[in-house]
C-alpha positions in Angstrom: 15.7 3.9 -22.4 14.7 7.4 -22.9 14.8 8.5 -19.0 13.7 12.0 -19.6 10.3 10.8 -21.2 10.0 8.0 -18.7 10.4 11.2 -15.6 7.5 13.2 -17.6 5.5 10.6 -17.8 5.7 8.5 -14.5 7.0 11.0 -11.6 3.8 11.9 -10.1 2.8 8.1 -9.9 5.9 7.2 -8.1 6.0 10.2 -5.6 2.4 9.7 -5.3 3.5 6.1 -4.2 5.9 7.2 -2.3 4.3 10.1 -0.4 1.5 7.7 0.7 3.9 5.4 2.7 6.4 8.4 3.7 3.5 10.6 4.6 6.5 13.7 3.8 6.7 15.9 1.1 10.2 16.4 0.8 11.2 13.0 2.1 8.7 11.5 -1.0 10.4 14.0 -3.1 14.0 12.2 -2.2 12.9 9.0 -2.5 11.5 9.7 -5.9 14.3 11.3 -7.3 16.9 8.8 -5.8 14.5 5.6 -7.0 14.9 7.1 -10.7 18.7 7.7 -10.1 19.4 4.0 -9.1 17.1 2.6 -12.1 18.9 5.2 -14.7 22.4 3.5 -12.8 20.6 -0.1 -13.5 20.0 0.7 -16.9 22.7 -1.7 -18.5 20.6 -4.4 -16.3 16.9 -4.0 -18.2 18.2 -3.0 -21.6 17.6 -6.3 -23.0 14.6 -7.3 -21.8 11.3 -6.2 -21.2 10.2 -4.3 -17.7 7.4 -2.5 -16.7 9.0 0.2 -16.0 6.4 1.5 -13.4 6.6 -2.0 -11.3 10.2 -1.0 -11.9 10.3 2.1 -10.1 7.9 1.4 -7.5 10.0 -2.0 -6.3 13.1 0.3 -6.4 11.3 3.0 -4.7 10.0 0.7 -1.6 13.3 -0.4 -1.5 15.3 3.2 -1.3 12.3 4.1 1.4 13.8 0.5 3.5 17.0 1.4 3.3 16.4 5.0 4.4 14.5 3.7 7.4 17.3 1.7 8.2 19.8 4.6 8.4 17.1 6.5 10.5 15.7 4.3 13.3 13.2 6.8 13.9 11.8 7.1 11.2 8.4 4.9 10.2 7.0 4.4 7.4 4.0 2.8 6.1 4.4 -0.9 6.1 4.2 -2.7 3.0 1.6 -5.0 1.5 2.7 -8.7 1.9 5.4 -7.6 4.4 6.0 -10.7 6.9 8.7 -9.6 8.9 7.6 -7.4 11.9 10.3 -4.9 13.1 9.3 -5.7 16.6 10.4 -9.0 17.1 13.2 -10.5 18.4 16.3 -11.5 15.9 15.9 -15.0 16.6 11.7 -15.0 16.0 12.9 -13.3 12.6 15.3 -15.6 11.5 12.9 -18.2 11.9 10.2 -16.4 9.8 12.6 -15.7 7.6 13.6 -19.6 7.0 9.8 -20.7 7.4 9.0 -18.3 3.7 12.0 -20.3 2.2 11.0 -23.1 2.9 7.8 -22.7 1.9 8.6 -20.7 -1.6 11.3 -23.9 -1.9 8.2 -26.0 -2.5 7.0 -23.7 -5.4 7.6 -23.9 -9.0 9.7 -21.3 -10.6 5.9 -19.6 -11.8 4.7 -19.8 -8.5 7.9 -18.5 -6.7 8.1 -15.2 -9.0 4.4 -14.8 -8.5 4.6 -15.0 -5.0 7.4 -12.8 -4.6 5.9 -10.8 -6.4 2.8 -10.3 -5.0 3.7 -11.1 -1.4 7.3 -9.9 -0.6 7.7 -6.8 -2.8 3.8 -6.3 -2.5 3.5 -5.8 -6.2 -0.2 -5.5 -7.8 -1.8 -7.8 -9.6 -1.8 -6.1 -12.9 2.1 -5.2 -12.1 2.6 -8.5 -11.7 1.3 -9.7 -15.1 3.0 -7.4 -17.0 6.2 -7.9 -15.3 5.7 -11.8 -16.1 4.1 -11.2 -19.9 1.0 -13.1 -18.6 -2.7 -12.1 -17.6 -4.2 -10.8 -14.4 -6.2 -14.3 -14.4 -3.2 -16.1 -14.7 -1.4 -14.2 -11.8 -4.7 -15.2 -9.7 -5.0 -18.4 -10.7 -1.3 -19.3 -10.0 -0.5 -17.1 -6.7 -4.2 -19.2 -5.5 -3.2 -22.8 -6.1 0.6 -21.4 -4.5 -1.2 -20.2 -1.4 -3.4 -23.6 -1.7 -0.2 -25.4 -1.6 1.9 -23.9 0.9 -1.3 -24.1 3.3 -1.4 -28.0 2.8 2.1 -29.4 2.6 3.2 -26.9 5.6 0.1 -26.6 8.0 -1.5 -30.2 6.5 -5.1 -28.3 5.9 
């Protein structure tokens, strides 16, 4: 991949991503540069296939801007659409959670899982979703409804 045309033409959009959940100019600016110096690293890894490469650097950016708030428990930032673990809660309550969405992304299809993972967990638009996938926004819909659909009923029985 040519990363120096990939920088000019996507930085702003990913620290603009970034600053809105960091709220920090030079912690967005970090975040930025270190999200395009892990998927530069990761290169080997997406050579062969097709990636949007903005999904690409957003899901690596929300993940550099986790582990930073890990490091630092003081710092806070913006919580994540689709997030479903609250920091708050005790280790136990969060294991649970955490075994409830595998169980319930077990009863998914291998469509349906990505979608939802997608979507939910790494809080991926829909159009990012579809283009990650090769497939159209009203097929992303479509699928991520009749997931939800199903979850609700085998799980909660409604």
């Amino acid at each position: 991949m040519d990363w120096e045309s990939i920088w000019r033409q996507h930085w702003q959009e990913i620290y603009m991503y970034v600053y809105h959940r960091v709220r920090h100019k030079q912690e967005a600016e970090d975040v930025t540069q270190e999200a395009f110096i892990r998927a530069i690293k990761a290169d080997e890894r997406y050579a062969s296939i097709e990636v949007n490469i903005v999904a690409l650097l957003k899901t690596i950016a929300k993940n550099v801007i986790i582990d930073k708030a890990r490091k630092h428990k003081n710092a806070s930032p913006q919580p994540f659409v689709g997030e479903l673990i609250d920091e708050h809660i005790p280790i136990e309550k969060e294991i649970e959670q955490k075994d409830e969405v595998e169980r319930a992304l077990s009863l998914l299809n291998d469509e349906q899982r990505k979608i939802v993972t997608y979507r939910l967990l790494k809080g991926l638009s829909i159009k990012e979703t579809a283009a990650l996938l090769g497939r159209n926004e009203t097929y992303v819909k479509v699928v991520q409804f009749r997931a939800i659909h199903l979850i609700r009923n085998l799980l909660i029985g409604g």
